[in-house]
N, C-alpha and C positions, 0 to 999 in steps of 0.2 A: 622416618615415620611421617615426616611434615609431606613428603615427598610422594610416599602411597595416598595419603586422605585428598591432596591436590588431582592427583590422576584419578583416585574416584569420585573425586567430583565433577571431574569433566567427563568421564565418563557418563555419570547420569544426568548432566546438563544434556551433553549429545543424546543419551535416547530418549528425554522429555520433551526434543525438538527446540531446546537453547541452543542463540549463540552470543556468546558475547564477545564486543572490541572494548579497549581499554587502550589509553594512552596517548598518546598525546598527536596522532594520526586515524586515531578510528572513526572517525570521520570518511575517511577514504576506503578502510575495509569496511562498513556498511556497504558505502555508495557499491562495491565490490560484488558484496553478499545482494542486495538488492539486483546488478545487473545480471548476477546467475540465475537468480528467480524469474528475471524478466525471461533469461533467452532461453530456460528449460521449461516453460510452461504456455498453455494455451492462453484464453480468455484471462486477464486481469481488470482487476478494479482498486483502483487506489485513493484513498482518503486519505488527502492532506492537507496541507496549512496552503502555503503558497508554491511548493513546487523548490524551494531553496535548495533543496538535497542534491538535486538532479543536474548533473554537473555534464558535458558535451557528449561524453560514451552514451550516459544513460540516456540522454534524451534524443539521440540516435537507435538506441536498443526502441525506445517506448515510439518513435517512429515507426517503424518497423511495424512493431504492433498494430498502430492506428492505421496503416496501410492494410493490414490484413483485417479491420476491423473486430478486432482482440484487445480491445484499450477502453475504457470509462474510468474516468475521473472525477471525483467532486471534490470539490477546493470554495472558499471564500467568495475569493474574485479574480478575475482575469489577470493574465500575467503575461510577459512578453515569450516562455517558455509554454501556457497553456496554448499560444496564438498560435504555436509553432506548430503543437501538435493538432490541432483543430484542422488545422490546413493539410495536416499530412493525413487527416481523418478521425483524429480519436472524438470517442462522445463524452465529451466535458460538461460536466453539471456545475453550475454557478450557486450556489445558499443563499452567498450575498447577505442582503439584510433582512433575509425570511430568521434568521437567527440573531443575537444580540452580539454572540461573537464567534471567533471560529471555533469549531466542535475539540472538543481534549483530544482523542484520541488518534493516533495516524495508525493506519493499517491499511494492508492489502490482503485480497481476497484474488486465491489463483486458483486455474482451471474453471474459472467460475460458472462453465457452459456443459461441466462433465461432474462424475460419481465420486471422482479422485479431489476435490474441490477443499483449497487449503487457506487456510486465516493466519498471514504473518500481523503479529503487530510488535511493533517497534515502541522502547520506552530510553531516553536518555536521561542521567543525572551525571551533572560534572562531564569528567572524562570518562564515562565509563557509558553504554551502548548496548541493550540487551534485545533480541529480537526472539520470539518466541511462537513458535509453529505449534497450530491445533489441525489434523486432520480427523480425529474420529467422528462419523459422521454424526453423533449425538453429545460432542461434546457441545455446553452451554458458549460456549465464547461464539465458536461458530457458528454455532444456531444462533445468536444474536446477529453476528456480523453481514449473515446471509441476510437475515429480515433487516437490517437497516439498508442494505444495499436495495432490495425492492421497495421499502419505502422512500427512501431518498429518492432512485430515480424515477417513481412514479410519480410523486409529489412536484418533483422540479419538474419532468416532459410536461402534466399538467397546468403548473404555473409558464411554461412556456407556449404553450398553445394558448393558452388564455388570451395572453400577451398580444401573440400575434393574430388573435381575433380579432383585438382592439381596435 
């Protein structure tokens, strides 16, 4: 019985758009699940901390991207993996100290240039890793995610030009 209520549950994890890793490597199947989203989709934008996740595949994969200019990033502050992709072309937003610290949440927003336009976000506790996909196009998560992605990078291109008025 223990056995059926496990398999329905992953069943309805699967069609809510969960996935979870657990154990004591899931670490590596995120990084995993994260390089398939990179290489199956268009335009991406990712909100992160510092970039730590992103281990030589993926920062290769998101290369790639920033070449094709397909890549925006906001993160904190510069890092020697943001410099890499900067060079390769990605559009990297800095917050910096327009915030007091870095933002909670990490997510990514794919396809971000099309209809089909998807909201992964990622939550860890312990060893366990749950990442959770919204596409309907009036779900609330995503309608937020989308307006923070226009506010953040209007806000920062604006603080950037300011800058270089100076």
């Amino acid at each position: 019985m223990a056995i059926l209520w496990g398999l329905a549950f992953e069943i309805k994890i699967a069609k809510a758009g969960i996935s979870e890793f657990r154990g004591k490597f899931f670490r590596a199947d995120v990084e995993d699940h994260m390089q398939k989203i990179f290489s199956d989709s268009g335009n991406v934008a990712v909100f992160t901390r510092d970039m730590s996740w992103a281990g030589a595949v993926t920062i290769g994969l998101l290369k790639v991207k920033a070449e094709a200019n397909e890549l925006s990033i906001f993160m904190q502050e510069e890092t020697e993996k943001s410099r890499e992709l900067v060079i390769a072309g990605a559009n990297i937003y800095y917050y910096g100290s327009s915030l007091d610290s870095a933002i909670n949440t990490r997510f990514t927003l794919i396809n971000t240039d099309s209809q089909s336009i998807e909201l992964a976000v990622g939550r860890t506790r312990g060893n366990f890793h749950r990442i959770t996909r919204h596409s309907e196009v009036d779900d609330p998560a995503l309608l937020i995610a989308k307006d923070m992605l226009t506010v953040f990078r209007k806000t920062l291109e604006r603080a950037s030009n300011e800058k270089s008025n100076v």
